[in-house]
N, C-alpha and C positions, 0 to 999 in steps of 0.2 A: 616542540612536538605536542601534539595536542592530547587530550585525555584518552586514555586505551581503551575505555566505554564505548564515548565515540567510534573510534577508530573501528571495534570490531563492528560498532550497529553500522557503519555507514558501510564499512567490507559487505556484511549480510545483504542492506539494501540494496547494491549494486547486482550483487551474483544473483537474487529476485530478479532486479531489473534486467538482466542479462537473459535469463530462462526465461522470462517473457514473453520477450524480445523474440528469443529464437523459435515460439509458437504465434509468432506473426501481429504481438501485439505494438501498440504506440505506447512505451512508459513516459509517464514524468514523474521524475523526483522531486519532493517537496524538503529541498533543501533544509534541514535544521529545525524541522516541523513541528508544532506543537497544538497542533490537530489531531484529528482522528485517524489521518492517512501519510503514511511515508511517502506511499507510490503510488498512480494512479494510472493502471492499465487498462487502453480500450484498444478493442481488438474490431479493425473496421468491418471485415467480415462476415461475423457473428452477431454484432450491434452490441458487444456485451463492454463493458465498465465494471472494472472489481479497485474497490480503494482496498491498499493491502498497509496494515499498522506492521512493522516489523519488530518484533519482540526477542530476546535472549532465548535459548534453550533450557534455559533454567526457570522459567517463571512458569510458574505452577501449572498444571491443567487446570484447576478452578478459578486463577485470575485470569487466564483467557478466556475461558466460557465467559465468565462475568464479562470480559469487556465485547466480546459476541454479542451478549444478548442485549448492552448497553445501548451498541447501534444497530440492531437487528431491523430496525424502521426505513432502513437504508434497501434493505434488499427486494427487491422487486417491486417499488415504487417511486420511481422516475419516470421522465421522461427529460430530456436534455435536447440544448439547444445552444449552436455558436454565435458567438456575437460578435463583431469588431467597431470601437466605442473609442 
């Protein structure tokens, strides 16, 4: 049985992944990630892309600000593009 850490972040990332999901987006889970994004929701509609980091309910309001502002460089400056390589 694997570590109970795990277990609940990956329960968390799912039930994210799931609510989504049911507001019409395309997630993918970044399986075991050790990046800035658990899950990366783009919702074809809207044109919009949110990378979502899934964090405990326990971690502070100030460590998540800080990791906000860490990639705030992120938000509204792309543009994206598919490739098959």
């Amino acid at each position: 049985m694997g570590n109970s850490n795990y277990l609940k972040g990956r329960a968390k990332e799912y039930r994210l992944k799931y609510k989504f999901e049911k507001q019409g987006f395309i997630v993918l889970r970044t399986a075991q990630s050790r990046g800035f994004a658990d899950l990366i929701a783009i919702n074809p509609n809207s044109k919009e892309i949110i990378f979502i980091q899934s964090k405990p309910k326990s971690m502070s309001k100030n460590a998540k600000e800080k990791l906000e502002k860490q990639f705030d460089f992120i938000n509204n400056s792309f543009l994206c593009a598919f490739q098959v390589k």
